[in-house]
C-alpha positions in Angstrom: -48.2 23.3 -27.7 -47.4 19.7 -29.1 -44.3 20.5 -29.6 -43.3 21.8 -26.1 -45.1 18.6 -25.3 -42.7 16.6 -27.2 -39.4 18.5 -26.1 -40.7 17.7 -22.3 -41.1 14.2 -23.6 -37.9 13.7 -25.3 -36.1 15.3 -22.6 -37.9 12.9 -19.7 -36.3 10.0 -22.0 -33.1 11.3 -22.1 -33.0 11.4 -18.3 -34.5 7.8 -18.1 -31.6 6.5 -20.3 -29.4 8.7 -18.5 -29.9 7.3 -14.9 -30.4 3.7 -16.5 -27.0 4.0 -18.0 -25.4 4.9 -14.4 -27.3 2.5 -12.5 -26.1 -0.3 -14.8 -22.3 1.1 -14.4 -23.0 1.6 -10.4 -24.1 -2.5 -10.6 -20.8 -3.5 -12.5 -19.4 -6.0 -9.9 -15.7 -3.6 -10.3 -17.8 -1.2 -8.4 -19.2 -3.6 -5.3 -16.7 -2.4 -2.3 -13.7 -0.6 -2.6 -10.9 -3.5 -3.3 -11.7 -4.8 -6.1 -11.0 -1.2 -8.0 -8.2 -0.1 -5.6 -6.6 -3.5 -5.8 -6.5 -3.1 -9.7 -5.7 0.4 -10.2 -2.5 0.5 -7.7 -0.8 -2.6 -9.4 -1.5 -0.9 -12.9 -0.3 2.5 -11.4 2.9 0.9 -9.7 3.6 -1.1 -12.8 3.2 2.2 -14.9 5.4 4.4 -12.3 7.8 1.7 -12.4 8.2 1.5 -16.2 8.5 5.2 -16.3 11.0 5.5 -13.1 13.0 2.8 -15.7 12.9 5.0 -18.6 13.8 7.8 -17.1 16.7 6.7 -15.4 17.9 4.7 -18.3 17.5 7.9 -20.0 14.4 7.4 -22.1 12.1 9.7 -20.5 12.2 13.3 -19.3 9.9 14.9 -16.4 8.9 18.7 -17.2 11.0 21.0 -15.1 9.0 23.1 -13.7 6.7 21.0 -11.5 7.9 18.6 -8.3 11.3 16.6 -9.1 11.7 13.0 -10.9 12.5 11.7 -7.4 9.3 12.7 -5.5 7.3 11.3 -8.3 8.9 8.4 -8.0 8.4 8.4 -4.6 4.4 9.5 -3.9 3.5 7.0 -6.6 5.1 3.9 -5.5 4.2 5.0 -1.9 0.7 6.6 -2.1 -0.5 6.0 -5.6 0.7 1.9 -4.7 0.6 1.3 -1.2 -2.1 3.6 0.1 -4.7 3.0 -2.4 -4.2 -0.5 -1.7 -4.5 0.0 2.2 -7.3 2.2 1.9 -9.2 0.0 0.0 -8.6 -2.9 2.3 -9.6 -0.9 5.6 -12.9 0.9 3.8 -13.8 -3.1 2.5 -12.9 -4.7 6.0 -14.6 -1.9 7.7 -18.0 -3.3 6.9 -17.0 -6.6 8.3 -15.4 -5.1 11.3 -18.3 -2.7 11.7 -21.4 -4.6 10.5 -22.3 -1.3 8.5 -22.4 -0.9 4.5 -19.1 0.8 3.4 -19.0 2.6 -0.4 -20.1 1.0 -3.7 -21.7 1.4 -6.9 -21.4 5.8 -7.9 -19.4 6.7 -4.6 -16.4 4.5 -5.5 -16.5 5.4 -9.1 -16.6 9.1 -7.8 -13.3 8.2 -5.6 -11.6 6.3 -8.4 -12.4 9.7 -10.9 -10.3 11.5 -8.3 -7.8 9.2 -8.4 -7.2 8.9 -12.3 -7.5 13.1 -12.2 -4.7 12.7 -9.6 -2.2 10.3 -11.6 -2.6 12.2 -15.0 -1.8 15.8 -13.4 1.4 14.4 -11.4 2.5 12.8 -14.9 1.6 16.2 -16.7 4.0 18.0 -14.2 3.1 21.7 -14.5 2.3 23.9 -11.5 -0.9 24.3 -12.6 -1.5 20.5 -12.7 0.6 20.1 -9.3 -1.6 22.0 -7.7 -4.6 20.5 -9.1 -3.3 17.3 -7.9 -2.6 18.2 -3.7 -6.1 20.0 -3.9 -7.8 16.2 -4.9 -5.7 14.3 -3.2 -6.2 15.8 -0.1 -10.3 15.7 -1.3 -9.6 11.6 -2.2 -8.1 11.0 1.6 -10.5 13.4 3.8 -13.5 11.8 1.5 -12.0 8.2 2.6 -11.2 9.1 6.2 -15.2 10.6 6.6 -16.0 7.4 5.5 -14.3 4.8 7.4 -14.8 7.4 10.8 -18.4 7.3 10.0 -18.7 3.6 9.8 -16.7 2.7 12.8 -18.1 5.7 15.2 -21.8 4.6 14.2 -21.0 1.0 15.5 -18.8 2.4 18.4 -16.3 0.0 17.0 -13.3 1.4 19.2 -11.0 -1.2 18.5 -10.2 0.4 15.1 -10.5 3.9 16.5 -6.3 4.0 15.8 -6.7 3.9 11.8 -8.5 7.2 12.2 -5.4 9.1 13.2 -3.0 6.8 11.5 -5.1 7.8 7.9 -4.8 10.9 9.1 -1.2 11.4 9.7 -0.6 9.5 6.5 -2.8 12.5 4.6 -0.8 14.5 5.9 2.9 13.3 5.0 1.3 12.7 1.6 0.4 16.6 1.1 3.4 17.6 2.7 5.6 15.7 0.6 3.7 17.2 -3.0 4.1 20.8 -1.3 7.7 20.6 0.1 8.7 19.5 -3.3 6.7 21.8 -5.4 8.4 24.4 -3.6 12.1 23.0 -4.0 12.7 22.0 0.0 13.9 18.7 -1.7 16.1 17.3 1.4 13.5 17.7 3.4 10.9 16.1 0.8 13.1 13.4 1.2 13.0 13.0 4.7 8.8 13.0 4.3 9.3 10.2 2.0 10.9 8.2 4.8 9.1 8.8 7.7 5.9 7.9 5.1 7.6 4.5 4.7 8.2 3.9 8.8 4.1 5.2 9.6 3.3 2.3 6.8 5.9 -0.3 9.1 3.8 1.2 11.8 0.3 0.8 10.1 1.9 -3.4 8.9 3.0 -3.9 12.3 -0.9 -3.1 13.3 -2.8 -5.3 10.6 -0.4 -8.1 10.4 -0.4 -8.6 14.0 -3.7 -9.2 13.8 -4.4 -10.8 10.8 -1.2 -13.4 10.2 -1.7 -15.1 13.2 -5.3 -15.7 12.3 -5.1 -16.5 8.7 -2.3 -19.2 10.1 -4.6 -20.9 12.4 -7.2 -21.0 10.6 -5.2 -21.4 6.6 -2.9 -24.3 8.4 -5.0 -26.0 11.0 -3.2 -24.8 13.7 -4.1 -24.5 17.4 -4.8 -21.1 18.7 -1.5 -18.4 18.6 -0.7 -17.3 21.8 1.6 -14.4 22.4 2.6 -12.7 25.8 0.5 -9.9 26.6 2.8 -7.1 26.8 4.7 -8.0 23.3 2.0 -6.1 20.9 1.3 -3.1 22.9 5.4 -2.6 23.5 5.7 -2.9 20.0 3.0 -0.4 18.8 4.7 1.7 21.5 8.2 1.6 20.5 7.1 1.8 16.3 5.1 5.4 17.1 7.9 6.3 19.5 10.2 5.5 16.5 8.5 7.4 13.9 8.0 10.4 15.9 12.1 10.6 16.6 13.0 9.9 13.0 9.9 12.5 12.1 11.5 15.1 14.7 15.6 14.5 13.8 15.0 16.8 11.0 13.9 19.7 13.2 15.5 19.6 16.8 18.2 17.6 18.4 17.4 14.4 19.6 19.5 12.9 23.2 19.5 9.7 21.2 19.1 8.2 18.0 16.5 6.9 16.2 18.2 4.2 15.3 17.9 2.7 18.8 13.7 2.8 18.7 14.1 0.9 14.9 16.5 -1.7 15.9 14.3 -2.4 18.9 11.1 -2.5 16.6 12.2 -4.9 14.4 13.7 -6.8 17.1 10.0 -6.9 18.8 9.2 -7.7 15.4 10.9 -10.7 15.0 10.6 -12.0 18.7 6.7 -11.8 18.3 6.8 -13.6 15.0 8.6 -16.3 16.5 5.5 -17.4 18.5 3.6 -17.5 15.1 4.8 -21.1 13.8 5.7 -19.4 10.6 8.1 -23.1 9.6 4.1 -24.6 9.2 2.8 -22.4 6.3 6.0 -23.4 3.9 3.9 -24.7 1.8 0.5 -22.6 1.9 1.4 -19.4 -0.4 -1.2 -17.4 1.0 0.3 -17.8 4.4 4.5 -17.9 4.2 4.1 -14.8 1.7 2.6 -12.8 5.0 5.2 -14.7 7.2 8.2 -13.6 4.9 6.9 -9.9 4.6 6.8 -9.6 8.4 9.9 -11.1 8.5 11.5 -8.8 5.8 9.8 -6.0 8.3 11.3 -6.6 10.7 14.9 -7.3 9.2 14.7 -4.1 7.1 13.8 -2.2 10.5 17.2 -3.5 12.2 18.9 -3.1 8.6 18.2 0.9 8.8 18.7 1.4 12.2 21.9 -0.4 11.8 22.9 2.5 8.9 22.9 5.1 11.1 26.0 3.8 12.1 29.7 3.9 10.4 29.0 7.4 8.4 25.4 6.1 7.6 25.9 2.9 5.8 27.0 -0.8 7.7 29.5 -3.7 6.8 28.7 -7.2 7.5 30.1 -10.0 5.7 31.9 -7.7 3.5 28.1 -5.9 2.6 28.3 -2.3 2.7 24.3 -1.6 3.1 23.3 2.1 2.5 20.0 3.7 4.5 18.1 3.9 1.0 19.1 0.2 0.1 18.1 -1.0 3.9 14.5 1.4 3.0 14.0 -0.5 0.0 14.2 -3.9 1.5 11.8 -2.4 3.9 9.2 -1.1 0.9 9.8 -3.6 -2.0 10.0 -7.1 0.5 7.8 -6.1 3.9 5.5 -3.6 2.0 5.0 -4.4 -1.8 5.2 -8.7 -0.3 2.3 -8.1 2.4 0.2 -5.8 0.0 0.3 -8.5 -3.0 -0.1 -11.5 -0.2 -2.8 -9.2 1.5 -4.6 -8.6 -2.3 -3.8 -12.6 -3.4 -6.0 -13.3 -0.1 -8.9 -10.8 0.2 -9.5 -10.8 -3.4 -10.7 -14.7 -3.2 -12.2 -14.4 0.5 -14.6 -10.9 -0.9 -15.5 -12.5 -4.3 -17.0 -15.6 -2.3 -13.9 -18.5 -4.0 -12.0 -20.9 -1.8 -8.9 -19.6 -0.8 -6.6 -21.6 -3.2 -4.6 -19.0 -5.5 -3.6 -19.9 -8.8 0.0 -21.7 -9.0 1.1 -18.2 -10.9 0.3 -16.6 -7.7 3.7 -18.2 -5.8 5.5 -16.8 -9.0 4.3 -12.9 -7.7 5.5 -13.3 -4.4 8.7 -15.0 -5.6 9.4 -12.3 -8.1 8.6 -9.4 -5.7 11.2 -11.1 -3.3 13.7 -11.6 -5.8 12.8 -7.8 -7.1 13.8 -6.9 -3.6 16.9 -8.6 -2.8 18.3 -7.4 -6.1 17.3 -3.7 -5.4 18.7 -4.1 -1.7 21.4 -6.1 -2.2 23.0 -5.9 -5.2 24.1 -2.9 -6.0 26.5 -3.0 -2.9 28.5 -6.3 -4.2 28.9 -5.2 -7.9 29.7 -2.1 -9.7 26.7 -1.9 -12.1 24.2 -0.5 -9.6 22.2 0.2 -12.6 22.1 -3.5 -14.0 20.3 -4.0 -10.6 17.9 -1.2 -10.6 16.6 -2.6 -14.4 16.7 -6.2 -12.7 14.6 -5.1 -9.4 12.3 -3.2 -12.2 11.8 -6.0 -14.5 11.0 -8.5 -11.8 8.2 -6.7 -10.2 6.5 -5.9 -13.5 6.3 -9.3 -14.4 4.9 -10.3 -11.3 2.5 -7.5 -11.7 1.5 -8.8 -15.1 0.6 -12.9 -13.1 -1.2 -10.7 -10.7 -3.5 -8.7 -13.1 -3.6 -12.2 -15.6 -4.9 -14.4 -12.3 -7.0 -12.0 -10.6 -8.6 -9.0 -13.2 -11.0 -11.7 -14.1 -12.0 -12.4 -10.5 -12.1 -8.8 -9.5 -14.3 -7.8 -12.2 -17.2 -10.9 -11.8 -19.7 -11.3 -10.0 -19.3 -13.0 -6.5 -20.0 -16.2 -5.4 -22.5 -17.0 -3.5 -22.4 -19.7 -1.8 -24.7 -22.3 -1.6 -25.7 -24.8 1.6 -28.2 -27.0 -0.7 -27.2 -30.7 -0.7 
């Protein structure tokens, strides 16, 4: 009987430890909101993707045959395993400031974050077993995060950011298409996934930064308020979801027109709305002409592809032949990687409680993603060593993911400042 007693006893204290030892990891400031992981892991997962994508194409490193293509792993990690955990964590941290509700932290974003990691390691494995693994929690990671951030913002009938539930949505869906298409060998039309991933996340910038740039610029430069006509915003979001749903539907039916008319127009809109933002007064606020010069890059990039369509899909100006995928990469590498490292640079001081004065290194990220994109874009089409350029474009963005993760890991994994209103 004593020693039943003491099994029971033994066993209650192993429990005790056991929910001590996960209620001091659910504490572990890493774990307080969404960002401060998902901000992390994507710049270690795009630095990792990156070095691989080098390798391999330098001839270093083989994929495993039998699972999706070199090319759409490329692709889904740069895209999804970069830029939609980073805009996921932003709009499930903002949500609680938007909504006035508490988003995930502590065990549920350690949950999401084990989904994740399972999620990276079976893409890199590359066997059908591990492909299929992957889709299956990916598609758990995104419905989990949509529920979330639908919960939070129809609980507060916050309707003014009703639009991320179907734009998180449609992303999902790309995202599993693309894994499937390609596991299956439809490899053209994985392709054409990939892109119209990359316009919904022009369309998903276009939202956010029209809403936060002109803010942060007020308020980071001491400026009076922003005004901008009325019409320009709502046009725009028009035109960019009319624009994605032709490029989107090109593959399948034929259009009367081209989508190239509905991208030139968008990032004409683009740039016509930016021009009421006084961009020539943040030169010297990093936090600020990094957003200005991503929007900027937007909307450029957007005119850039729809510009390809013409002259057998590719465009000569100033003797520049620019290709559709060198126009898309000016597109993901200066408007996308640019906003999400300016957008990261920024939140991660406000959300930690720190005045919003980055480190000096932090002007070296944006400058190196910038310079990483011009070469990428640009270069290959005025020498013959397209490959000299690829390694350049590579190099520069891992060492300005290196100054991020040196300025910020420690920030993102302290405790936050409180501030305090004694005298």
């Amino acid at each position: 009987m004593l020693q039943i007693q003491d099994s029971e006893s033994s066993q209650l204290n192993y429990d005790h430890q056991d929910t001590n030892a996960l209620n001091y990891v659910a504490q572990h400031p890493v774990l307080d909101l969404p960002f401060r992981s998902y901000f992390l892991l994507a710049v270690a997962c795009s630095m990792v993707a990156l070095g691989i994508w080098a390798a391999y194409f330098n001839g270093y490193f083989t994929f495993a045959e039998n699972g999706i293509s070199p090319l759409a792993w490329h692709i889904h990690e740069m895209i999804f395993g970069f830029g939609a955990t980073v805009a996921v964590g932003f709009i499930l941290t903002a949500a609680q400031t938007w909504t006035g509700q508490p988003s995930i932290k502590g065990l549920q974003v350690l949950a999401f974050i084990g989904l994740w990691l399972i999620v990276r390691a079976a893409l890199l494995i590359n066997l059908p077993s591990t492909i299929i693994l992957a889709i299956v929690l990916q598609g758990f990671w995104w419905l989990g995060s949509i529920i979330v951030f639908t919960r939070l913002v129809l609980k507060s009938s916050n309707r003014r950011n009703y639009l991320f539930i179907p734009l998180l949505s449609a992303l999902m869906l790309l995202n599993i298409a693309l894994l499937l298409l390609d596991f299956n060998g439809y490899h053209e039309l994985t392709r054409h996934i990939a892109r119209t991933s990359v316009l919904m996340f022009c369309l998903l910038m276009g939202i956010l930064g029209g809403r936060v740039i002109p803010f942060f610029t007020v308020s980071g430069a001491k400026l009076d308020p922003i005004k901008t006509p009325s019409w320009l915003t709502p046009l725009l979001t028009i035109t960019s979801i009319l624009g994605v749903l032709a490029f989107f539907s090109s593959a399948f039916i034929e259009l009367p027109f081209s989508p190239a008319i509905l991208m030139i127009a968008s990032g004409l809109l683009h740039l016509i709305r930016q021009s009421y933002w006084r961009s020539f007064a943040t030169r010297n606020i990093a936090l600020l002409w990094s957003l200005h010069f991503a929007n900027f890059s937007l909307g450029l990039g957007l005119i850039l592809l729809g510009l390809s369509y013409f002259q057998a899909q590719s465009i000569e100006y100033f003797g520049l032949s620019i290709a559709f995928s060198d126009a898309l990469h000016l597109i993901t590498i200066a408007a996308m990687g640019l906003m999400i490292f300016a957008m990261m640079c920024r939140v991660s001081l406000g959300h930690t409680g720190r005045a919003l004065i980055p480190s000096k290194l932090v002007s070296w990220v944006f400058f190196l993603i910038i310079f990483s994109a011009f070469t990428r874009a640009i270069l290959p089409t005025i020498t013959s060593q397209p490959l000299l350029a690829w390694n350049i474009s590579a190099l520069a963005w891992l060492i300005a993911g290196l100054f991020f993760l040196k300025v910020y890991l420690p920030i993102l994994t302290a405790k936050k400042i409180e501030k305090s209103f004694n005298r």
